[in-house]
TIROVO-407630 format. One record per residue (C-alpha): residue in three letters; residue number from 1; x negated, y, z negated. Coordinates in nm, 4 decimals, decimal comma. Layout:
N
<rec type="ALA" seq="NUM" east="X" north="Y" up="Z"/>
...
***
This chain:
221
<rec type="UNK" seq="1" east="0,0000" north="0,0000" up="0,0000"/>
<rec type="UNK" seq="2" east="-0,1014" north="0,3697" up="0,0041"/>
<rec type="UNK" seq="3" east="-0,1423" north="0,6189" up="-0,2408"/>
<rec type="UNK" seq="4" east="-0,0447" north="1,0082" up="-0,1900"/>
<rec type="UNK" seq="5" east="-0,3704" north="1,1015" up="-0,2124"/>
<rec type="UNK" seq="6" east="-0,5166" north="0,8155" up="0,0183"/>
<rec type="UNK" seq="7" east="-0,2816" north="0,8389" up="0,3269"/>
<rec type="UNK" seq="8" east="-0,4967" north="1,0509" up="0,5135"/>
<rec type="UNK" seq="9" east="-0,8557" north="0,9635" up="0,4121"/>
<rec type="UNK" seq="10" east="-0,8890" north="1,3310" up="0,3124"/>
<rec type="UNK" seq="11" east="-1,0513" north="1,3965" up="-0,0427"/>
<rec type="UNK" seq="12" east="-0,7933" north="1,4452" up="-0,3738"/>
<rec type="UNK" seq="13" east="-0,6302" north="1,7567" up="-0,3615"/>
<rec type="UNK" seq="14" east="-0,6680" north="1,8976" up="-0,0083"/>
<rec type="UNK" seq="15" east="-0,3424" north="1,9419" up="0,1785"/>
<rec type="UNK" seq="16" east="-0,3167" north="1,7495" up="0,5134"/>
<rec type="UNK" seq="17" east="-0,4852" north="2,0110" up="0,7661"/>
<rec type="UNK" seq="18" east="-0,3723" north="2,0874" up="1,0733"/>
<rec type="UNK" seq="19" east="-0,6109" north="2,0215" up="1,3640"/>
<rec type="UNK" seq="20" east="-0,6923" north="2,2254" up="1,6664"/>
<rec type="UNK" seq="21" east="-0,9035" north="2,1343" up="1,9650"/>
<rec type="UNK" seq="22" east="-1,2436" north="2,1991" up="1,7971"/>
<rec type="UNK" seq="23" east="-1,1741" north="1,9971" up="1,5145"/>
<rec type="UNK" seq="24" east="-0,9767" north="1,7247" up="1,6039"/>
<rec type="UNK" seq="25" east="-1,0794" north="1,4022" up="1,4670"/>
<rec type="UNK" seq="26" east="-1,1324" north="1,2104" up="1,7732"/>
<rec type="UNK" seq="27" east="-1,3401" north="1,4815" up="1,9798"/>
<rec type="UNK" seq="28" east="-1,5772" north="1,3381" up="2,1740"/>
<rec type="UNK" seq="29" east="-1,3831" north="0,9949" up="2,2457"/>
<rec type="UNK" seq="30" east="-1,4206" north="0,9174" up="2,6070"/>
<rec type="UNK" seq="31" east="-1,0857" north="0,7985" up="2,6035"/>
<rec type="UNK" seq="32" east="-1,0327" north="1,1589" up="2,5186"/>
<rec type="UNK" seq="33" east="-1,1853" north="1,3317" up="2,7444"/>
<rec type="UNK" seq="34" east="-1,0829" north="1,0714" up="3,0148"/>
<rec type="UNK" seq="35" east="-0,6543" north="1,1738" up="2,8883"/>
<rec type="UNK" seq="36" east="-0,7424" north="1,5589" up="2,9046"/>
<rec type="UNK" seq="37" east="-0,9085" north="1,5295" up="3,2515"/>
<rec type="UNK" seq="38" east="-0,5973" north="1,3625" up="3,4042"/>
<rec type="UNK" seq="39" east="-0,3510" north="1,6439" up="3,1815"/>
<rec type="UNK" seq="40" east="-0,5883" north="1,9192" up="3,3585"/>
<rec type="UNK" seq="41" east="-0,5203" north="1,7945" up="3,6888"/>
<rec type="UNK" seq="42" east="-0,1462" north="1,7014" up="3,6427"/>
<rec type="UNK" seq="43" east="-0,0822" north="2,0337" up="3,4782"/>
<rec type="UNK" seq="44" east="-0,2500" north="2,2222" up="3,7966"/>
<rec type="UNK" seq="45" east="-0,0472" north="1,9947" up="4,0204"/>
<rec type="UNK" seq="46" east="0,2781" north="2,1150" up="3,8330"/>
<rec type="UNK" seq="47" east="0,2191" north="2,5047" up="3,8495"/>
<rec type="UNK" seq="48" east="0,2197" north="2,4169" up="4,1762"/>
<rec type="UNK" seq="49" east="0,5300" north="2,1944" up="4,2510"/>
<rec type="UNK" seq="50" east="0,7644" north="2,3837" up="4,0053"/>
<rec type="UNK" seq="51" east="0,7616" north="2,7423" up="4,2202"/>
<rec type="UNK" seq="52" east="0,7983" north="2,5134" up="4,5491"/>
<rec type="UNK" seq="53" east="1,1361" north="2,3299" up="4,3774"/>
<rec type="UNK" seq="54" east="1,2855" north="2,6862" up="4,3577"/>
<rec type="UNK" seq="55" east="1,2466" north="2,8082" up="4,6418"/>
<rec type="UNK" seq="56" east="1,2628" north="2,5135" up="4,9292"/>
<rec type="UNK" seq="57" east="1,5551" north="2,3074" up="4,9826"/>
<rec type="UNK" seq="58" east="1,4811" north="1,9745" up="4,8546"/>
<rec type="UNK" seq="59" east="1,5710" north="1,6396" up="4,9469"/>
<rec type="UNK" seq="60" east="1,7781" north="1,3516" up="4,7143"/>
<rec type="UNK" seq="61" east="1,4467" north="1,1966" up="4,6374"/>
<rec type="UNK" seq="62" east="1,2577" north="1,5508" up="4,5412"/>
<rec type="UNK" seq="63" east="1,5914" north="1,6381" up="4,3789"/>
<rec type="UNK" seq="64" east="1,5505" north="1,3379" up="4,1127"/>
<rec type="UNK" seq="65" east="1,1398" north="1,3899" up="4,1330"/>
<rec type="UNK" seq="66" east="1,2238" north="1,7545" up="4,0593"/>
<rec type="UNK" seq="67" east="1,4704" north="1,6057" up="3,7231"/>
<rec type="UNK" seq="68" east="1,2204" north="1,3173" up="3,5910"/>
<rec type="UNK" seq="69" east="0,8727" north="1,4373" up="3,6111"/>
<rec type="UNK" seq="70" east="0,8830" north="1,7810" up="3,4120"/>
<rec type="UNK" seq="71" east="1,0217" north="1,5745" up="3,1070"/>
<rec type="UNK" seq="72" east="0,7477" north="1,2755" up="3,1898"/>
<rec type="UNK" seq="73" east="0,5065" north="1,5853" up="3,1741"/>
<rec type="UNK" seq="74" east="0,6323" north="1,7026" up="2,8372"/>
<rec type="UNK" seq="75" east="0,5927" north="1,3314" up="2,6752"/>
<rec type="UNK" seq="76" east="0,2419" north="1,2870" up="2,7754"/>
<rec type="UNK" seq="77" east="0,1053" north="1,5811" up="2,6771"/>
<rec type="UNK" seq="78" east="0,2981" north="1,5332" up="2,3356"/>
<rec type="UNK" seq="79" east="0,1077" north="1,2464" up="2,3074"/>
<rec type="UNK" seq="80" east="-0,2460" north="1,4337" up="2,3400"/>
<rec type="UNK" seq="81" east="-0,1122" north="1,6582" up="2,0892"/>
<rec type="UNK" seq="82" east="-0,0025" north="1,3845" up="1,8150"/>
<rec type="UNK" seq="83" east="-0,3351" north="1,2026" up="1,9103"/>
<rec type="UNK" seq="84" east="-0,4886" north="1,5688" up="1,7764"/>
<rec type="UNK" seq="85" east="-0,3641" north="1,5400" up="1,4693"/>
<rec type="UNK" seq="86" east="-0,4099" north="1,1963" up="1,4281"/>
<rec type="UNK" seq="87" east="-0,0364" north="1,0777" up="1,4579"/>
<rec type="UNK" seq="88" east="-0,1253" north="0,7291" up="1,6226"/>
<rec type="UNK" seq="89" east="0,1662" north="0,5569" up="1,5693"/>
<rec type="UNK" seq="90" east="0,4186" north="0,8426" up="1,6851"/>
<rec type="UNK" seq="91" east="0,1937" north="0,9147" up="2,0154"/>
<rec type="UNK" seq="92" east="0,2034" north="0,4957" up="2,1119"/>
<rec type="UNK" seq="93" east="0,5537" north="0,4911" up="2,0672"/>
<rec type="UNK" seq="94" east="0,5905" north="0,7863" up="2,3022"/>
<rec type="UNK" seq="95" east="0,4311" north="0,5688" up="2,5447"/>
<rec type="UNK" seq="96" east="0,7220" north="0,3843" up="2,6203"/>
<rec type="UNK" seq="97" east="0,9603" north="0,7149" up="2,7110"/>
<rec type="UNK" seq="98" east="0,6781" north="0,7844" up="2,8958"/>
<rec type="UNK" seq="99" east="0,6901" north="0,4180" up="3,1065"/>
<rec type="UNK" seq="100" east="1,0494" north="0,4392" up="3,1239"/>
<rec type="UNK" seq="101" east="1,0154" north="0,8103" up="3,3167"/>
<rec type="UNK" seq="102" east="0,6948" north="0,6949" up="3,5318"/>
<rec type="UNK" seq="103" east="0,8019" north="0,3562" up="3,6688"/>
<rec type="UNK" seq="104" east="1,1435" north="0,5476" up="3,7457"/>
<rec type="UNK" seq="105" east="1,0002" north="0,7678" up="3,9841"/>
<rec type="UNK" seq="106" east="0,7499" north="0,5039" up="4,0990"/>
<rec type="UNK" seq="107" east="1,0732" north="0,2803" up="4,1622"/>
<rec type="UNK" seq="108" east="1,2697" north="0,5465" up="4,3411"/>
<rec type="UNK" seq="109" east="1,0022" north="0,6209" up="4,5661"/>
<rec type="UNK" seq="110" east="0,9282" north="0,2968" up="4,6797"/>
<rec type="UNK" seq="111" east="1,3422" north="0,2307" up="4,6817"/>
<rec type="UNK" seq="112" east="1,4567" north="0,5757" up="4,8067"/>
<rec type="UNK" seq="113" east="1,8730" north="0,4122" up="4,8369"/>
<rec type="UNK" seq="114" east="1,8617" north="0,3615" up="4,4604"/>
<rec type="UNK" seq="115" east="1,8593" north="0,7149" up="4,4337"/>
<rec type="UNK" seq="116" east="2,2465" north="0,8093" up="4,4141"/>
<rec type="UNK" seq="117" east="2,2758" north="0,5109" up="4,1492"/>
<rec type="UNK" seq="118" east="2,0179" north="0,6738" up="3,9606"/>
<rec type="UNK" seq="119" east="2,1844" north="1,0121" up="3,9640"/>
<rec type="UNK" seq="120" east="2,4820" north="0,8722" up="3,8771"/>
<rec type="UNK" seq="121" east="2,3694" north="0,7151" up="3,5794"/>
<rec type="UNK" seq="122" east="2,2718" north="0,3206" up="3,6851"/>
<rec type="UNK" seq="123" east="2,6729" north="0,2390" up="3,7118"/>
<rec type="UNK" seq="124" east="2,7694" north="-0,1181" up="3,6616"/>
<rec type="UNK" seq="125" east="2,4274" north="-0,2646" up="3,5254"/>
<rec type="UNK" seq="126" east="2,2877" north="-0,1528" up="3,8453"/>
<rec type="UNK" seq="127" east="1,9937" north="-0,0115" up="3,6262"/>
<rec type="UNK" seq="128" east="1,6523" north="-0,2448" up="3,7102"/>
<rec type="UNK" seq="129" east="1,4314" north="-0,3895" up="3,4743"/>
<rec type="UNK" seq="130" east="1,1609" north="-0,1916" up="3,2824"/>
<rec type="UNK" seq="131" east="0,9388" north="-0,5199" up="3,4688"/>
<rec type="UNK" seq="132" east="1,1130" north="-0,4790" up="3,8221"/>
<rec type="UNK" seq="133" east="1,0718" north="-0,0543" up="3,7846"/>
<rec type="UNK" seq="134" east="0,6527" north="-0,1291" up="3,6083"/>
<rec type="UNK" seq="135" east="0,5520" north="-0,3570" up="3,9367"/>
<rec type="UNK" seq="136" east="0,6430" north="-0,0513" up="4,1493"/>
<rec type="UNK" seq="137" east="0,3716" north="0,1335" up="3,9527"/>
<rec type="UNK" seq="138" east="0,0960" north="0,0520" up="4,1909"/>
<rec type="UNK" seq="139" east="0,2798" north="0,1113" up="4,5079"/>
<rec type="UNK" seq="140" east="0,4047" north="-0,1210" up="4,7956"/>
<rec type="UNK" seq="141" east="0,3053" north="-0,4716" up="4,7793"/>
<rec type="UNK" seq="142" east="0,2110" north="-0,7752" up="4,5063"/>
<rec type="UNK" seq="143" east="0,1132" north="-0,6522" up="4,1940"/>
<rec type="UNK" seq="144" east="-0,1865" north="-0,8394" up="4,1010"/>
<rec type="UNK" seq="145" east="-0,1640" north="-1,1042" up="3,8289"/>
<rec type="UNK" seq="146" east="-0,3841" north="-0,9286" up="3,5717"/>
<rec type="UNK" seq="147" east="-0,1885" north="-0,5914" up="3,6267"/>
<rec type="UNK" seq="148" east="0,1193" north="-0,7757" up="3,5491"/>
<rec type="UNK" seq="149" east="0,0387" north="-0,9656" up="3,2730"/>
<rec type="UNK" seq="150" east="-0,1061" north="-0,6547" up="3,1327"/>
<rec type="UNK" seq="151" east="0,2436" north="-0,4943" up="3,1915"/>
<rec type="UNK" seq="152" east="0,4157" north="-0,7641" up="3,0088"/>
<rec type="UNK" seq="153" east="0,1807" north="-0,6933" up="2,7156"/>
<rec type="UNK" seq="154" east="0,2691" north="-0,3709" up="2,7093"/>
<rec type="UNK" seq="155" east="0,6486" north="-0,4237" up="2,7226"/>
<rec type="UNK" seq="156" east="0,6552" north="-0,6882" up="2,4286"/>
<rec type="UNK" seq="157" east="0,4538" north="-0,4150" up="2,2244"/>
<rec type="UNK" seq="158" east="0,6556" north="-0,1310" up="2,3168"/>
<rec type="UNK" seq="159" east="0,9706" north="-0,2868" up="2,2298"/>
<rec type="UNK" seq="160" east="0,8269" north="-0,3970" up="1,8546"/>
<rec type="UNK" seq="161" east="0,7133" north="-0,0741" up="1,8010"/>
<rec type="UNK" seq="162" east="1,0547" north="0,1009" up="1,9172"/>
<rec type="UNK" seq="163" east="1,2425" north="-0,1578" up="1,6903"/>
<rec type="UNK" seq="164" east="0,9989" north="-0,1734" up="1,3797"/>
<rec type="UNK" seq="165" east="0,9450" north="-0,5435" up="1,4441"/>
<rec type="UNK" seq="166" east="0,6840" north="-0,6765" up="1,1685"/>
<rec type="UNK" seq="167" east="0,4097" north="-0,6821" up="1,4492"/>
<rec type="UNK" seq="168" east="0,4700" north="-0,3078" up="1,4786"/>
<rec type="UNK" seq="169" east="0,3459" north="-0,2531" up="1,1035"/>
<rec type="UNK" seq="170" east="-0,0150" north="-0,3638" up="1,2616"/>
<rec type="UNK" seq="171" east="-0,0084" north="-0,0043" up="1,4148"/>
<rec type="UNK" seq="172" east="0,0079" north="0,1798" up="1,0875"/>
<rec type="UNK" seq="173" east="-0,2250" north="-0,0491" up="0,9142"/>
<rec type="UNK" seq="174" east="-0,5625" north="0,1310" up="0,7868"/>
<rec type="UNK" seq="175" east="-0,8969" north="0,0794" up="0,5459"/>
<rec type="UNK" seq="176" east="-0,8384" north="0,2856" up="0,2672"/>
<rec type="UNK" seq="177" east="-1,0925" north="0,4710" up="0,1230"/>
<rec type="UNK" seq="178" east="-1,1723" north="0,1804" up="-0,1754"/>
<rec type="UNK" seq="179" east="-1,1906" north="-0,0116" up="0,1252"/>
<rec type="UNK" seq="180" east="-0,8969" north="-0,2398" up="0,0945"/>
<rec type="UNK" seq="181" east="-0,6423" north="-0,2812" up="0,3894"/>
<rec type="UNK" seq="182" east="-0,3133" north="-0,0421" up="0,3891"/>
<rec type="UNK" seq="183" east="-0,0612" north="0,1793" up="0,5662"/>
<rec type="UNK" seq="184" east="-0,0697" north="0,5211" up="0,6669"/>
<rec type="UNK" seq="185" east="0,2379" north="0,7254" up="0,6227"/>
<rec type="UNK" seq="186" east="0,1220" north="1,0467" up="0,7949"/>
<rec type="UNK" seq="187" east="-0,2398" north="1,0817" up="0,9705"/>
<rec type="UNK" seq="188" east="-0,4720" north="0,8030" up="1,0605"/>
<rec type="UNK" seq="189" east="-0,7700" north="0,9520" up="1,1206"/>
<rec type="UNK" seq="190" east="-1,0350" north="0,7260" up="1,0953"/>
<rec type="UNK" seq="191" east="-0,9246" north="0,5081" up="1,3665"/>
<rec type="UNK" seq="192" east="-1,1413" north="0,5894" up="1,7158"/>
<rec type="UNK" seq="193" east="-1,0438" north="0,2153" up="1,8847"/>
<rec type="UNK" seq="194" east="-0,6757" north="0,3054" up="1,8265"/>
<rec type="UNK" seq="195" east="-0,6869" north="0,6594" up="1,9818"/>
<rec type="UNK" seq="196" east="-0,9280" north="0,5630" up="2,2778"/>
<rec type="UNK" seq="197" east="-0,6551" north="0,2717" up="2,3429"/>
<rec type="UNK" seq="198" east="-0,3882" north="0,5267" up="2,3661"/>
<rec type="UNK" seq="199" east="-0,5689" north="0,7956" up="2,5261"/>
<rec type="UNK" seq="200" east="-0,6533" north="0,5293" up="2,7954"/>
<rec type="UNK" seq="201" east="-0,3055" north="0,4172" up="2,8362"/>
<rec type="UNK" seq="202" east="-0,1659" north="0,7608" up="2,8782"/>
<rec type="UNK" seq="203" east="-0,4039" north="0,8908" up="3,0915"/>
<rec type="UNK" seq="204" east="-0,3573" north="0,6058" up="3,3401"/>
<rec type="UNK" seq="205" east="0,0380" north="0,6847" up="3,3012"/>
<rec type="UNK" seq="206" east="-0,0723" north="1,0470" up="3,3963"/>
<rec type="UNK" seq="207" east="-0,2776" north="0,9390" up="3,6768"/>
<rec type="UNK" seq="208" east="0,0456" north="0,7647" up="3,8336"/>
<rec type="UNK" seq="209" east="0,2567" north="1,0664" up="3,7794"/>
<rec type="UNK" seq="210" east="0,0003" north="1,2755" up="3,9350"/>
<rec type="UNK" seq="211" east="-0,0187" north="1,0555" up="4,2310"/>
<rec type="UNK" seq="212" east="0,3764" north="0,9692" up="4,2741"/>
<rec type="UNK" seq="213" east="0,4571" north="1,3597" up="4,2503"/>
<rec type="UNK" seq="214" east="0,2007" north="1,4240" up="4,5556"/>
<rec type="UNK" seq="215" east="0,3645" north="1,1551" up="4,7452"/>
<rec type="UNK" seq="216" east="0,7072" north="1,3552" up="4,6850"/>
<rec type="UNK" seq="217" east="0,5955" north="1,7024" up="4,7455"/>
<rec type="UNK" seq="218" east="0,4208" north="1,9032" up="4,9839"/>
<rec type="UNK" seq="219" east="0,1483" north="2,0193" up="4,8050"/>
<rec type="UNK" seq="220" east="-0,1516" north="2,3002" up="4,9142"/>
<rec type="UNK" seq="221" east="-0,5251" north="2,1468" up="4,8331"/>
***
């Protein structure tokens, strides 16, 4: 278990800080550096593709790109921010929003008649698969078989951690400062493996979104 003065590895008495980019306790990761690279570039894409939506009649397909992306923006770079102040468990289960949003737009791409079920809600079941929507991820063709057993990983953990299935506690689980094994109930801070393993996954997911949104848009370079 934790104690209140334990939860964030910080010594007695000093109030759970608030972290800014020079002090963040993962700076320097290059699981880090890798996530803000790909938030630089999707962030430069989107100053770009957001004036272009308002003034340019748009097709069904931009229409729905033009709906899901700006929110699939907002969730990753929540993520980079709970990763800076070392709320790992909140920022992985963001990750899954953040699936649901990508592999959308990967799947309506790739299946551009799906788009009037998507706008009207996925009537009648008519909603695919998080699996059918991930193996669009990559584009046309066979996903290969380590890329899809990796998204099947990622599914199983994604739905324990949105459901608080016991596995999910594994995510919260720290070395205290006596050194015995615990829970964090706020900050985990001393935990590099666990950030770089979200910073990795998100900035792939941002990679995607980068690339799908440049497939949908006419974009200057």
């Amino acid at each position: 278990m934790t104690s209140q003065d334990d939860y964030t590895g910080e010594p007695l008495g000093r109030s759970s800080p608030v972290f800014t980019p020079g002090d963040e306790p993962y700076l320097g990761l290059a699981a880090v550096q890798f996530f803000d690279q790909m938030l630089i570039g999707l962030a430069a894409q989107q100053r770009q593709i957001g004036p272009w939506t308002r003034t340019n009649a748009m097709s069904a397909l931009q229409e729905a790109a033009a709906e899901l992306v700006p929110g699939a923006c907002s969730v990753t770079f929540s993520i980079r921010e709970l990763v800076r102040q070392g709320y790992l468990l909140s920022a992985r289960i963001l990750l899954r929003p953040l699936v649901e949003r990508v592999s959308t737009l990967a799947y309506l791409i790739d299946h551009e008649d799906a788009v009037d079920l998507w706008k009207a809600g996925w009537p009648h079941k008519s909603r695919p698969s998080l699996a059918t929507r991930l193996s669009t991820i990559t584009g046309p063709g066979e996903v290969p078989a380590d890329i899809k057993a990796a998204f099947d990983e990622s599914r199983q953990i994604y739905n324990s951690l949105v459901h608080g299935d016991p596995h999910s506690a594994l995510t919260s689980a720290i070395v205290l400062p006596d050194g015995n094994p615990g829970y964090t109930i706020s900050k985990d801070v001393r935990s590099p493996s666990r950030a770089a393993e979200i910073c990795h996954e998100a900035g792939a997911y941002a990679m995607v979104l980068t690339v799908r949104s440049a497939q949908v848009f006419p974009l200057q370079t």
